[in-house]
C-alpha positions in Angstrom: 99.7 -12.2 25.8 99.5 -13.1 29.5 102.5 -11.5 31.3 103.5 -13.9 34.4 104.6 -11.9 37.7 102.8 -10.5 41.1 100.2 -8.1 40.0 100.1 -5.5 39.0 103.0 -5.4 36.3 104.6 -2.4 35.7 104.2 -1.6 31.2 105.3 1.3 29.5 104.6 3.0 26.3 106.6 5.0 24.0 103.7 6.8 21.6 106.0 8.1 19.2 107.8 4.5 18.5 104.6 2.9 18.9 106.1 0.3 21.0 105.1 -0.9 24.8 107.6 -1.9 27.4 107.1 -4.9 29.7 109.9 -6.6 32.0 110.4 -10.4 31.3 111.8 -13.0 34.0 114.4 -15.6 32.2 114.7 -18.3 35.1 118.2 -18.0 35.8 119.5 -15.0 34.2 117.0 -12.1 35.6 114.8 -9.6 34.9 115.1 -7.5 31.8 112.3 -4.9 29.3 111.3 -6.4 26.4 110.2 -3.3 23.8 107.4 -4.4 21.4 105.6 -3.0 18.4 101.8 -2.1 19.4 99.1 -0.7 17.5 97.2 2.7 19.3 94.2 0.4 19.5 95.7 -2.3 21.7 97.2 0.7 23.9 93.7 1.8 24.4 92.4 -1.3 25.3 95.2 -1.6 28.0 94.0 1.7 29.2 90.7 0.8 30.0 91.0 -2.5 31.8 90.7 -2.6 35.6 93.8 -3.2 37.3 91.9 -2.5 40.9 94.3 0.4 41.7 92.4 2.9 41.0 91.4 5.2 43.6 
């Protein structure tokens, strides 16, 4: 999925659901969280890519 917005976007994870959070933009009606099913996998994947803010 590629997630539209200014870099870097702000996710979250809730392990014991096993669902990730990420905000969604409706043209005209705002921002709002979208909750979504994930695998542990995919979370770990996530985890490891390089979002250049590390320091």
């Amino acid at each position: 999925v590629r997630v539209i917005g200014i870099p870097p976007i702000p996710i979250g994870f809730d392990h014991e659901k096993g669902t990730v959070f990420l905000p969604y933009t409706k043209p005209c009606h705002g921002t709002s969280v979208v909750e979504l099913p994930i695998d542990e996998e995919e979370v770990e994947k996530i985890r490891k890519l390089d979002t250049g803010n590390k320091k």
